[in-house]
N, C-alpha and C positions, 0 to 999 in steps of 0.2 A: 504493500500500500504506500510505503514511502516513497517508494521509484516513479508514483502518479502524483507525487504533490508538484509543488513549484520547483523545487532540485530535483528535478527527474533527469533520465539518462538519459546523454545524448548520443549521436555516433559522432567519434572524432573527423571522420570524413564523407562525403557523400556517396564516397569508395565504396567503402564499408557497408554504410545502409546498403546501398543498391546490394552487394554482397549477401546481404541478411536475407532483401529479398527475394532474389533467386532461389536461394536457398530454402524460403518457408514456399513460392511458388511451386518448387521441385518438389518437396516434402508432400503438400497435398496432392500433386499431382499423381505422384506415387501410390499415396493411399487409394483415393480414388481410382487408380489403373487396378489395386491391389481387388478393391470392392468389384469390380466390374468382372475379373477373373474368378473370383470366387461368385460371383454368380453364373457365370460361364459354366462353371463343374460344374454346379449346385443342379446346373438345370440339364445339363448333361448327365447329369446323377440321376434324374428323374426321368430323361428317355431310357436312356440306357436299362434302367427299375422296368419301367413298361413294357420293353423289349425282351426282359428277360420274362417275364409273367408271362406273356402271350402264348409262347412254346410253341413256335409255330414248327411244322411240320418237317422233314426232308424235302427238299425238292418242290417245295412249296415256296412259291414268289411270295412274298411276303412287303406291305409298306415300310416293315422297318429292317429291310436290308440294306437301305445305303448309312443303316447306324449300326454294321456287325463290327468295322472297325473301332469302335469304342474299347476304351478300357475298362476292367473288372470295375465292378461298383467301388472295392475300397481305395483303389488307388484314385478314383474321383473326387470319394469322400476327403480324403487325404491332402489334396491339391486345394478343395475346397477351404479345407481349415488351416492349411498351411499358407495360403493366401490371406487369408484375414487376419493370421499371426504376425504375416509379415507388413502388412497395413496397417497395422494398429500404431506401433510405434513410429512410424512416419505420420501421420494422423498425430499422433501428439508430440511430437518436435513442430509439425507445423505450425498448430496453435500457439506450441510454446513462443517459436518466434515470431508468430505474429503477433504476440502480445508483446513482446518487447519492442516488437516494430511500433507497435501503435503508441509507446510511451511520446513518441518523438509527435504525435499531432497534437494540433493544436484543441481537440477535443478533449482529452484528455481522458480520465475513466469512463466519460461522456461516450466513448469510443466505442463501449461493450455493449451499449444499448441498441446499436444500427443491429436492425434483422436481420443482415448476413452472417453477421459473428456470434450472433443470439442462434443461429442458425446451423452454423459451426460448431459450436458447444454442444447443441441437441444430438447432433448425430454424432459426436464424439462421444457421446453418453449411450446412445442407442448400443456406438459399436461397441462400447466395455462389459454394457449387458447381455449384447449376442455371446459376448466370450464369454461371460459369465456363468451365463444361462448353458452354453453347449462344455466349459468344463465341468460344471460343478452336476449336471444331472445325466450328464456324461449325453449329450443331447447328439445321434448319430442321424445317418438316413436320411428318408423323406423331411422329419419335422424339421430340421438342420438344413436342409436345403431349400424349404418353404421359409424359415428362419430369416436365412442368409435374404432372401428375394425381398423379404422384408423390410431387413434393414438397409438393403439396396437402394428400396422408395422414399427414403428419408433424403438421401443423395440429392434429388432431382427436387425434391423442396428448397437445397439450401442453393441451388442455382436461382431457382425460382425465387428467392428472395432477393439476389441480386438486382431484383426488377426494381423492389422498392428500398435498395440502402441508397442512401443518401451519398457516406462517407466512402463505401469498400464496394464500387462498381466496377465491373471491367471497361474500360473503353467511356471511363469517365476523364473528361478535363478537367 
């Protein structure tokens, strides 16, 4: 809280911000590439799921033969949660430096209240509770990958709230 009052930190050069922000830009962008993969498997977890149910027949044309090259269910499941392991922590180095970034405006804690960054948070919280929820009840399969698709739609909010920040717009002057 003291880093937001009036002696708050600055970057010694404009170097450096810029520096910072590539670096929280990379960091989400990451995560987000991370979220997008892990819904990828998730959802290929669940053709793949379908495809094996059916049992279709020998020599039987079937619509789900251009998905016989799929991988086994757990090496899906696997990619799945191994993507979101890996998201997570980029997802929060990003925040973290974006919140160092934002010491430097002249909003100041004023900063946290734009819906983009309120927006930011939400689905930083979302994504802590997907892990949460998939370590701790040891959450595999279908619900895990209905799960994931979930926490996915939280994503496409915090663009959408870009609509209305004021302060943290892309392609703002």
């Amino acid at each position: 809280m003291p880093a937001l009052g009036p002696d708050r930190f600055t970057f010694p050069s404009q170097g450096v911000r810029t520096s910072w922000l590539v670096a929280h830009i990379a960091a989400m962008l990451v995560a987000y590439a991370a979220l997008c993969f892990s819904l990828l498997a998730s959802v290929l977890y669940l053709i793949q799921e379908r495809r094996i149910k059916t049992k279709p027949r020998p020599g039987e044309d079937s619509w789900w033969a251009p998905f016989e090259w799929l991988p086994p269910l757990d090496t899906l499941e696997r990619i799945a949660h191994a993507t979101l392991e890996f998201g997570f922590p980029c997802m929060t180095v990003g925040l973290v430096i974006g919140s160092v970034l934002a010491q430097e405006t002249p909003l100041g804690a004023s900063y946290f209240l734009d819906p983009k960054i309120i927006a930011a948070f939400v689905s930083w919280a979302v994504y802590v509770l997907l892990l949460l929820v998939r370590r701790s009840a040891g959450l595999r399969g279908r619900k895990a990958a209905y799960l994931s698709a979930a926490v996915f739609m939280v994503w496409p909010a915090v663009w959408f709230a870009n609509l209305f920040s004021h302060v943290h717009r892309f392609g703002a002057q």
